[in-house]
N, CA, C and O atoms as CSV, one atom per row, in Angstrom:
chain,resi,resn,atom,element,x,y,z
A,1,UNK,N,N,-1.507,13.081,-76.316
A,1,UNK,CA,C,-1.637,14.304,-75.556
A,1,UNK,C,C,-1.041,15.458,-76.362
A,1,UNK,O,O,0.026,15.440,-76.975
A,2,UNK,N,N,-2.219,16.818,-76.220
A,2,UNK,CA,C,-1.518,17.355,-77.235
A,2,UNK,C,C,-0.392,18.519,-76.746
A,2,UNK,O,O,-0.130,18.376,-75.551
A,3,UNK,N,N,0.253,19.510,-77.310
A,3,UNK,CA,C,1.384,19.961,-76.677
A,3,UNK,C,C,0.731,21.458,-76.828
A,3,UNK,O,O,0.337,21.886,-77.913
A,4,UNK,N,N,0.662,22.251,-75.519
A,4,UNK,CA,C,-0.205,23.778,-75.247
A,4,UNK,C,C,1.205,24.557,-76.007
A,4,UNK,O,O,2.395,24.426,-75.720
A,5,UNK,N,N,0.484,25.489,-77.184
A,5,UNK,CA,C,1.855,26.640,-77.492
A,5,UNK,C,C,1.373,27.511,-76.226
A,5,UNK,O,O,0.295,27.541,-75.632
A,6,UNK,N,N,2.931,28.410,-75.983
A,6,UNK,CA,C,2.938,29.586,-75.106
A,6,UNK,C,C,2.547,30.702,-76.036
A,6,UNK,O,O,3.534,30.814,-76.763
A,7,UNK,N,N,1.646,31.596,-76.421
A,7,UNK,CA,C,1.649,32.599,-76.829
A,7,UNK,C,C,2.296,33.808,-76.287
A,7,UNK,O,O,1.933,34.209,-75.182
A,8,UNK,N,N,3.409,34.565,-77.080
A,8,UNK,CA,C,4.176,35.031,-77.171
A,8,UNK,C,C,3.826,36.495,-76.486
A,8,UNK,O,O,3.627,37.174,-77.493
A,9,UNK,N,N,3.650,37.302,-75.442
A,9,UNK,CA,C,3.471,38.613,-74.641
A,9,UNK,C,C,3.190,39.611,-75.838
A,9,UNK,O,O,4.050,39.632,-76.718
A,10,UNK,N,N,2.466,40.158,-75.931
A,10,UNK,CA,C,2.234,41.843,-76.399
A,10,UNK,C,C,2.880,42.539,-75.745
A,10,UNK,O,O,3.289,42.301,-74.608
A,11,UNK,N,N,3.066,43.559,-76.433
A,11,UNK,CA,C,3.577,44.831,-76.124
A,11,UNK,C,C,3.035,45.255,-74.500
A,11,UNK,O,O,1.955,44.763,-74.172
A,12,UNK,N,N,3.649,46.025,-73.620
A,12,UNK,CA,C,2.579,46.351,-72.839
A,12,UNK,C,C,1.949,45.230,-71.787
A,12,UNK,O,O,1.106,45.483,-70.926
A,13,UNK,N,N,2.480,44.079,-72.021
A,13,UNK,CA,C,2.496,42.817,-71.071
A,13,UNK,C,C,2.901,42.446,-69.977
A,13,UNK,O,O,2.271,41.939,-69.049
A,14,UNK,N,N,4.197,42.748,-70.087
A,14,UNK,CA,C,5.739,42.811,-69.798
A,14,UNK,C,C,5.279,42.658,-68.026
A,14,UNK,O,O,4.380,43.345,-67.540
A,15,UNK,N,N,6.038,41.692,-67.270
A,15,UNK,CA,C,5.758,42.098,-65.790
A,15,UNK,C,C,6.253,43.071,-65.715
A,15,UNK,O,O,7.206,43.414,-66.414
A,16,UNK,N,N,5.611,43.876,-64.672
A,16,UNK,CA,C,5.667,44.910,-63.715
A,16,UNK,C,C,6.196,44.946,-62.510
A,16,UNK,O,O,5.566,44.317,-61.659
A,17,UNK,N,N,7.321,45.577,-62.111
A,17,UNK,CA,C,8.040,46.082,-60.633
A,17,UNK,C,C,7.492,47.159,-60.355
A,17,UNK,O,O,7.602,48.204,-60.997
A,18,UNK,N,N,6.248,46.809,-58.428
A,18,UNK,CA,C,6.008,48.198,-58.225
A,18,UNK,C,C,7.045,48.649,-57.255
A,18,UNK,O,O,7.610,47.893,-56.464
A,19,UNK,N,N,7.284,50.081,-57.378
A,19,UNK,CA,C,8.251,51.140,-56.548
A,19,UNK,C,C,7.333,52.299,-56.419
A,19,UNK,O,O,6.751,53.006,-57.242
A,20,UNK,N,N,7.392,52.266,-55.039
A,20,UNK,CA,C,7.188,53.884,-54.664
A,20,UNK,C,C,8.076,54.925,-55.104
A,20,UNK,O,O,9.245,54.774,-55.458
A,21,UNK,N,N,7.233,56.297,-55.035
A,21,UNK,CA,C,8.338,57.103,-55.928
A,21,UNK,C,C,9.453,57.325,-54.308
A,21,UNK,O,O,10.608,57.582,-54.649
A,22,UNK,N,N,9.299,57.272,-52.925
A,22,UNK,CA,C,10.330,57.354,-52.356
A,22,UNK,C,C,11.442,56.398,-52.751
A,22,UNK,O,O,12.653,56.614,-52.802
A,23,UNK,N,N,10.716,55.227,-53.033
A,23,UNK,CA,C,12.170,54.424,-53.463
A,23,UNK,C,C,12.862,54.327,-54.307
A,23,UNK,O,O,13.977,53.878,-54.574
A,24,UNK,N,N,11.910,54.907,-54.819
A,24,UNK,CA,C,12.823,55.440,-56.773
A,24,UNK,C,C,13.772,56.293,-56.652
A,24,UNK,O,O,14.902,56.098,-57.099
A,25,UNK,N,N,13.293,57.675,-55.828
A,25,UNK,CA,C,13.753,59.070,-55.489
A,25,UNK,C,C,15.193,58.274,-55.026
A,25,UNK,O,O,16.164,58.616,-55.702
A,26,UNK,N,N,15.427,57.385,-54.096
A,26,UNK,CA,C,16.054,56.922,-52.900
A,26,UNK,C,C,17.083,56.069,-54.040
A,26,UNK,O,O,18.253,56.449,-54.004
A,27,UNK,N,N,16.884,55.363,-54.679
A,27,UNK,CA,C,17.656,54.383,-55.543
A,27,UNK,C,C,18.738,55.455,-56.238
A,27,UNK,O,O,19.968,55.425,-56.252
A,28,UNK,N,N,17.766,56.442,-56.825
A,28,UNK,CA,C,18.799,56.984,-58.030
A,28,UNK,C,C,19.741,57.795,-57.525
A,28,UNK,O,O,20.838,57.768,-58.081
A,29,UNK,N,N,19.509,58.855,-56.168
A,29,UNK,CA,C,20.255,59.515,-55.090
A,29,UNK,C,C,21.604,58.494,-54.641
A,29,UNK,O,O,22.660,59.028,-54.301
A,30,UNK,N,N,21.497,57.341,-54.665
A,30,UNK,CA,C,22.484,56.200,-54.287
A,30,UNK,C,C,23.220,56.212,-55.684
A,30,UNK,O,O,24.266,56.806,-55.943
A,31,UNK,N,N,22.616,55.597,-56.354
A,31,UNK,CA,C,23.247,55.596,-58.310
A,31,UNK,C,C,24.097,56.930,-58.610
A,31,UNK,O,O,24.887,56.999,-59.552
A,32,UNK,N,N,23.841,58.025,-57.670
A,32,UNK,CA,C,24.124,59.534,-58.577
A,32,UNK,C,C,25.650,59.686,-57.565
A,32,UNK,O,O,26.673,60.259,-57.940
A,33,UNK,N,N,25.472,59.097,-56.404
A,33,UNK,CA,C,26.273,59.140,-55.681
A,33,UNK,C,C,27.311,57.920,-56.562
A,33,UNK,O,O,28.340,58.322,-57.105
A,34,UNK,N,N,27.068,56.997,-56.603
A,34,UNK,CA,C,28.145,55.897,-56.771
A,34,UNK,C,C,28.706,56.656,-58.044
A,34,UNK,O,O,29.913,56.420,-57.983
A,35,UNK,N,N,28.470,57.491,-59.236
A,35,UNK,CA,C,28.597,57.877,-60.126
A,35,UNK,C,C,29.614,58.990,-59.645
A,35,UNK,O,O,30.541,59.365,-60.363
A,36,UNK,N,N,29.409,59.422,-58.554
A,36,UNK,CA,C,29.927,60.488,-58.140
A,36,UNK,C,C,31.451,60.518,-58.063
A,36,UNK,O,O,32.424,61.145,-58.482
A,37,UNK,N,N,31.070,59.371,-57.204
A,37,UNK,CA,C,32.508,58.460,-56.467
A,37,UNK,C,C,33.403,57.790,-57.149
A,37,UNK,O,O,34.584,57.703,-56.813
A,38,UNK,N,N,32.534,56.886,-58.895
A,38,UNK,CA,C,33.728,56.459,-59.323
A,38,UNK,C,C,34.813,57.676,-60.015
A,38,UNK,O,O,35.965,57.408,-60.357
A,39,UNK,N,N,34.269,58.856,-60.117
A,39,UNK,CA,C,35.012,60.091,-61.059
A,39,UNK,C,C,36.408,60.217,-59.724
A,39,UNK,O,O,37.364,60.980,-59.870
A,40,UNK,N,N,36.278,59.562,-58.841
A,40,UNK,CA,C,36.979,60.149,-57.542
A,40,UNK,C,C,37.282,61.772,-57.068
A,40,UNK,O,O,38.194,62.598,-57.099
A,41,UNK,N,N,35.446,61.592,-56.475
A,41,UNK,CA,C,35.193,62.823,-55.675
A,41,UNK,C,C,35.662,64.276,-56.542
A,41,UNK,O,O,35.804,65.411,-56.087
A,42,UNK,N,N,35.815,63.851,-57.747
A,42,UNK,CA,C,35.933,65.321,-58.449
A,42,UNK,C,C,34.726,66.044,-58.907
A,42,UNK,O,O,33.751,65.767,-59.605
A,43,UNK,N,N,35.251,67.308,-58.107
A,43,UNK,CA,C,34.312,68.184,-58.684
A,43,UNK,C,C,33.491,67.805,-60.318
A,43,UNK,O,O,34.280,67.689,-61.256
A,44,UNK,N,N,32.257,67.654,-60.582
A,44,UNK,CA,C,31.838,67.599,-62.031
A,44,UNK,C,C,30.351,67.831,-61.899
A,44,UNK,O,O,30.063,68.414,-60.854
A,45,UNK,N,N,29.233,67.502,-62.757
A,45,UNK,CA,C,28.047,67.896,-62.787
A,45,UNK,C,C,27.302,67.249,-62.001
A,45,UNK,O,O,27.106,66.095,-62.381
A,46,UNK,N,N,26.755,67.564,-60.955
A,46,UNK,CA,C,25.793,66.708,-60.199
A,46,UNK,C,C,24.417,66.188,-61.097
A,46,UNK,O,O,24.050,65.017,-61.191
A,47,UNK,N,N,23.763,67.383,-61.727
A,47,UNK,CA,C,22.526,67.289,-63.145
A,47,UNK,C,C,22.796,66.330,-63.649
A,47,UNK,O,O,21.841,65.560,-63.750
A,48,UNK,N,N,23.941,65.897,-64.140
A,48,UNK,CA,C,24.759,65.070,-65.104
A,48,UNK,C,C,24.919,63.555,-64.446
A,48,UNK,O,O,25.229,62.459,-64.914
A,49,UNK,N,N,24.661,63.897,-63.512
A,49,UNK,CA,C,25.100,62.414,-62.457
A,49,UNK,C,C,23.816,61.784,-61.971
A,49,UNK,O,O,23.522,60.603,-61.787
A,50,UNK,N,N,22.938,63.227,-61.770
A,50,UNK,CA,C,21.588,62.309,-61.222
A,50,UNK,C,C,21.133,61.892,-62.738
A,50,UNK,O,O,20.995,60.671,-62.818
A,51,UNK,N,N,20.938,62.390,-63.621
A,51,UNK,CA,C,19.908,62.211,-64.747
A,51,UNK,C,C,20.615,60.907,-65.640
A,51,UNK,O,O,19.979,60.310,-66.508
A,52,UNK,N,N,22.004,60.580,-65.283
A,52,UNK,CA,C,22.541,59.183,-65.791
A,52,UNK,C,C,22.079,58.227,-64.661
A,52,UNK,O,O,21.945,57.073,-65.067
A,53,UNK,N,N,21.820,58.396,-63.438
A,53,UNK,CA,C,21.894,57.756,-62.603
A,53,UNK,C,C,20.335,57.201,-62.730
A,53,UNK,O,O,20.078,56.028,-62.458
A,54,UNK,N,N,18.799,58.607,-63.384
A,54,UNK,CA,C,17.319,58.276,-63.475
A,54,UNK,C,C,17.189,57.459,-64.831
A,54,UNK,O,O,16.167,56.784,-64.954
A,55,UNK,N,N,17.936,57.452,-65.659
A,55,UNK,CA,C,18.392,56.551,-66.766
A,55,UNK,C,C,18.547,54.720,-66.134
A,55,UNK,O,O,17.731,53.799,-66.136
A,56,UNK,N,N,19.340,54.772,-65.865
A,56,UNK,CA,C,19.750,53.828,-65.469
A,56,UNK,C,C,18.836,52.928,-64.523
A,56,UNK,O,O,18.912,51.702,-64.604
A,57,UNK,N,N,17.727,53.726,-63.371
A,57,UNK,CA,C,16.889,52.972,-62.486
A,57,UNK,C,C,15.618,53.083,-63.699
A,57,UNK,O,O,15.270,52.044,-64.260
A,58,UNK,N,N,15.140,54.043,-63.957
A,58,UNK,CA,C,14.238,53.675,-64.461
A,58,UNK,C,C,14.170,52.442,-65.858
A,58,UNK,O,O,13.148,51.856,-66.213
A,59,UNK,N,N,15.691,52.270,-66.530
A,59,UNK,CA,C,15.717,51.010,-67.119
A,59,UNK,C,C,15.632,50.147,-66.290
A,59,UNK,O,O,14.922,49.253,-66.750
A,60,UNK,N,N,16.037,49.872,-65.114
A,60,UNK,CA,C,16.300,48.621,-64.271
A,60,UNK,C,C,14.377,48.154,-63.972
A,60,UNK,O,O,13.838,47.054,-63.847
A,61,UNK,N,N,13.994,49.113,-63.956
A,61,UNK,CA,C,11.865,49.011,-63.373
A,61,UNK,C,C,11.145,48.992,-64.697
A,61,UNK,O,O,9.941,48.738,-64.676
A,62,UNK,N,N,11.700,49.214,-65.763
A,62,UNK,CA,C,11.250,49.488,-67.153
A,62,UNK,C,C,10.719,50.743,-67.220
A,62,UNK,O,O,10.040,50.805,-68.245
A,63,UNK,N,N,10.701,51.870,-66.561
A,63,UNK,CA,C,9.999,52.911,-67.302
A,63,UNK,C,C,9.947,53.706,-68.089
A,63,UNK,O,O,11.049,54.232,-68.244
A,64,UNK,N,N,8.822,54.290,-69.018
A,64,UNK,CA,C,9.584,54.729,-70.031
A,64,UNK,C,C,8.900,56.324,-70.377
A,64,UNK,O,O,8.623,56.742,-71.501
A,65,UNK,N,N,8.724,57.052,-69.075
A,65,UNK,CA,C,8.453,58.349,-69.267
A,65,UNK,C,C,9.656,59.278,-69.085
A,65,UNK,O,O,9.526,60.493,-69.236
């Protein structure tokens, strides 16, 4: 019996996680917050907090726009 190779994924293969953009919107608003919170509630950049926070989800879904 012979033994099947797995051929190895292309680029562009990769499974896919679908998200609505509410839940995206909704994830990173949570992320920007927890970001918020570990600085302890100090005043600092909110811009700065969401856009580490759209970093961070959109690695978690893979996206890469």
């Amino acid at each position: 019996m012979e033994k099947k190779e797995k051929k190895p994924k292309k680029a562009g293969e990769e499974s896919t996680i679908q998200i609505t953009l509410e839940k995206f919107e909704e994830e990173i608003r949570i992320r920007a917050r927890e970001i918020f919170l570990a600085r302890g509630d100090a005043n600092g950049d909110a811009l700065a907090d969401w856009l580490q926070a759209e970093k961070e989800i959109k690695k978690k879904y893979k996206i890469n726009y």
